[in-house]
C-alpha positions in Angstrom: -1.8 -7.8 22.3 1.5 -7.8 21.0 4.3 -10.4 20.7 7.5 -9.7 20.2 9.8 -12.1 18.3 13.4 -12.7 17.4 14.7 -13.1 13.8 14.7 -16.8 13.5 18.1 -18.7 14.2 17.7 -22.5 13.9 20.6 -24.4 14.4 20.9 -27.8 13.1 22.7 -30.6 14.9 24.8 -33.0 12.6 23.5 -35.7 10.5 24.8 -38.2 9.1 25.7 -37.6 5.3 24.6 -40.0 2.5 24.3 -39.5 -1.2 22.3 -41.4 -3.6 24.7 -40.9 -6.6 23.3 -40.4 -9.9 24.7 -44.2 -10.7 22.3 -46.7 -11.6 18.5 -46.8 -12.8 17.0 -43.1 -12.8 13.1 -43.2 -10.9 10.4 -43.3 -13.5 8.4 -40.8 -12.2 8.0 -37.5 -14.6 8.0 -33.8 -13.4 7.1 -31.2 -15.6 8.3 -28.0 -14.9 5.9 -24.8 -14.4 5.1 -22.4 -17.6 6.2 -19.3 -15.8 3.0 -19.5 -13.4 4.0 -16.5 -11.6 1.1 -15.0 -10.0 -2.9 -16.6 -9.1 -5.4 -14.8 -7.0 -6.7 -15.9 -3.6 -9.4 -14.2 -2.1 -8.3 -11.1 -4.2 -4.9 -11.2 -3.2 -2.0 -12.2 -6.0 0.2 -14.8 -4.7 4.2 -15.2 -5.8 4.9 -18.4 -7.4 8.9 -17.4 -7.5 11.3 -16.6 -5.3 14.8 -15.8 -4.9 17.2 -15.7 -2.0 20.7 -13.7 -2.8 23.0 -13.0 0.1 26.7 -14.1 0.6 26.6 -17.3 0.5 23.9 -18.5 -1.7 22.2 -17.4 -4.7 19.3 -18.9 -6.1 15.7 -19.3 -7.6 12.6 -20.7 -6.5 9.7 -21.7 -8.8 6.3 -23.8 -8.1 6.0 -27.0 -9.7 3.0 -27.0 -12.1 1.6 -29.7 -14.9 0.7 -29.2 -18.3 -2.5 -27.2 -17.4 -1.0 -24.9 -15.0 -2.2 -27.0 -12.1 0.6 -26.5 -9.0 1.6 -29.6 -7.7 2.1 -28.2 -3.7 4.0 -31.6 -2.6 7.5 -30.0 -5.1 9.3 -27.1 -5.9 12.4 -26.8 -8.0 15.3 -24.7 -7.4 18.1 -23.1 -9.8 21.2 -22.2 -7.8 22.9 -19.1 -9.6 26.1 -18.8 -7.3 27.7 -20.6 -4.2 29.8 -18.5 -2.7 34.0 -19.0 -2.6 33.8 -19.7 0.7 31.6 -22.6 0.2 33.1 -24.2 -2.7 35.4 -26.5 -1.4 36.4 -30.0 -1.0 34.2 -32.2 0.8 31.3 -28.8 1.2 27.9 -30.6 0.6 23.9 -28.6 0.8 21.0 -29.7 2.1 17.4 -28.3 2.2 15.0 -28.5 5.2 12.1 -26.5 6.0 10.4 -25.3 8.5 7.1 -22.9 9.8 5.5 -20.9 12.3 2.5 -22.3 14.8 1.2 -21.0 18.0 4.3 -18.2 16.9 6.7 -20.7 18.0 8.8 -22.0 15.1 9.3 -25.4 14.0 12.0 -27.1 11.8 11.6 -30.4 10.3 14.9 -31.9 11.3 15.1 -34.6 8.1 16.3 -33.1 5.0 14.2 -33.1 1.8 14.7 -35.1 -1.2 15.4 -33.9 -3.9 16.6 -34.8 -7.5 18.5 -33.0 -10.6 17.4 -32.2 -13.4 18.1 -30.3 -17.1 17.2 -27.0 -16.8 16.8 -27.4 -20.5 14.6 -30.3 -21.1 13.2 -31.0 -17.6 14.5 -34.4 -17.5 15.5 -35.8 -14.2 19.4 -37.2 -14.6 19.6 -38.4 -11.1 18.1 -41.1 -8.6 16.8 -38.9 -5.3 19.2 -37.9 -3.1 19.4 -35.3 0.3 22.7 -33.8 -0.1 25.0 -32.5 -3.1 28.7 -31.2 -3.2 28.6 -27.8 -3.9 31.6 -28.3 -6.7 28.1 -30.8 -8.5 26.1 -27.2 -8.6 26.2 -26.0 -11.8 24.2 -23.7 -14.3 22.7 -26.7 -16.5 21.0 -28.5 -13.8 18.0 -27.5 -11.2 16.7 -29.7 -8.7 13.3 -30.6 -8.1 12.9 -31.0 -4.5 9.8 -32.9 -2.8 8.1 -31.1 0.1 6.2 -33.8 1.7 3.8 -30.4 3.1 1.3 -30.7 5.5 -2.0 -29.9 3.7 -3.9 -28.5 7.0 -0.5 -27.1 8.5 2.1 -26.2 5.3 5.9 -25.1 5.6 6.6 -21.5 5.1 10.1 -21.4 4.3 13.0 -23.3 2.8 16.0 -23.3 4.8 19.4 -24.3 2.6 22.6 -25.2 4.9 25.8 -26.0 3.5 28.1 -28.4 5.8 32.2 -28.4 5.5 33.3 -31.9 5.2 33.8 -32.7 8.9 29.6 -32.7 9.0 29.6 -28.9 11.0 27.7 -25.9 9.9 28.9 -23.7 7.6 26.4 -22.0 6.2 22.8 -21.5 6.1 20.1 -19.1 4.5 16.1 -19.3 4.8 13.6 -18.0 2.0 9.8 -18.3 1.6 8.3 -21.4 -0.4 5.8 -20.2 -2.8 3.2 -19.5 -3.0 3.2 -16.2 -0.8 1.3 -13.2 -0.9 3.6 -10.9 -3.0 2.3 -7.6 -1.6 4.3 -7.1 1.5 1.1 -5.8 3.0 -1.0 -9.0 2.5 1.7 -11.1 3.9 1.6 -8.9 7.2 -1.7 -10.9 8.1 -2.3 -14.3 8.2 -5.5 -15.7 6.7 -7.7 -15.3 9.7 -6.8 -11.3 10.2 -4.6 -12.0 12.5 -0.5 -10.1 12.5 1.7 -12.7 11.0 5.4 -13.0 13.2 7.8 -11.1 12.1 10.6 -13.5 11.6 8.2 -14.7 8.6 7.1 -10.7 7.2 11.0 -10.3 7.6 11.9 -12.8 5.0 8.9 -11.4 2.4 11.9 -10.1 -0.1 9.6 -6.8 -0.7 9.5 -6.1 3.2 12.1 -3.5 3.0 11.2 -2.0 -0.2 8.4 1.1 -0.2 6.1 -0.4 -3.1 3.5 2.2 -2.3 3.9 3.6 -6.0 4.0 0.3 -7.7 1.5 -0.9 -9.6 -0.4 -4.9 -9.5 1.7 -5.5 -13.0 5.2 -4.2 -11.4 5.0 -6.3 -8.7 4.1 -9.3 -10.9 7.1 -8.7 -12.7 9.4 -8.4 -9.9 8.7 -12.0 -9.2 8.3 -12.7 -13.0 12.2 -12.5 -13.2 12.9 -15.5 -10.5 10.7 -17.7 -12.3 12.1 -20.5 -14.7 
């Protein structure tokens, strides 16, 4: 039997902003970034290990979190931000992440905002203690963030939802996009694990569900997500 669902709008009530400034004694702890890990096989089926979301107010890169040996770490994922719209960039704007997933097709936000640090795109090295939100005038090309999941191994998020606030703590803006790892054939992600149809507020947000990739081969689609790594 069918289920019909709406295209997801979560709205966020206000929380209370505070920064944890890059001031003072940087955490010890070492991230290494991912070596382009940008697609693994499951069961036969090649996963996406990089996203991007790109609409009007936010565009940006997502990328696993993988050591040394190519082992994903699932608890982080870092983020590149490529553009903030006009709009947002303004005195007193600020971002935070949360994320949220679909069980029992009901959907479920995490109402506390992930931590998350900067870092040098260039070197990997963290230049900041961890914080929850960031001006958007901070965002710049140089820096990423890493940003710590704190996923439910039997129960994991599906998406990463980024709101920007105006200074007076209201809404101004907010985008979802799906956390890698996610099937990267639009076809895969249709189904869940057990054969059963995955909602369509999550196939929706698959950034190939629009896109007729009937023609395309394993290696095009693994360089479509290819280009969002970093």
């Amino acid at each position: 039997m069918k289920t019909s669902h709406k295209i997801l709008t979560l709205s966020l009530s206000v929380i209370a902003l505070v920064f944890l400034t890059s001031c003072g004694t940087k955490k010890s702890e070492t991230l290494t970034p991912a070596a382009n890990s940008v697609i693994t096989t499951e069961a036969s089926k090649p996963l996406a290990s990089c996203n991007q979301l790109s609409d009007t107010n936010f565009r940006l890169n997502v990328s696993v979190l993988a050591d040394s040996s190519g082992q994903i770490n699932p608890d982080w994922i870092k983020v590149k931000f490529l553009n903030v719209s006009t709009d947002l960039n303004k005195s007193g704007y600020h971002i935070r992440f949360y994320k949220w997933r679909v069980m029992a097709n009901a959907a479920q936000l995490d109402p506390t905002s992930l931590s998350f640090t900067s870092y040098q795109l260039a070197t990997g090295q963290t230049n900041s203690n961890y914080m929850t939100a960031i001006y958007t005038s901070q965002i710049n090309l140089q820096n990423g963030f890493y940003v710590k999941l704190n996923d439910d191994p039997n129960y994991p998020y599906q998406v990463l939802k980024v709101v920007a606030y105006k200074s007076d703590g209201t809404v101004a803006a907010q985008s979802d996009l799906l956390i890698p790892q996610f099937f990267s054939q639009p076809s895969d992600y249709q189904q869940n694990s057990d054969g059963s149809a995955r909602v369509q507020n999550l196939v929706a947000l698959h950034p190939l569900s629009s896109v007729d990739v009937s023609a395309w081969t394993g290696d095009q689609v693994k360089q479509y997500f290819a280009q969002f790594c970093f």
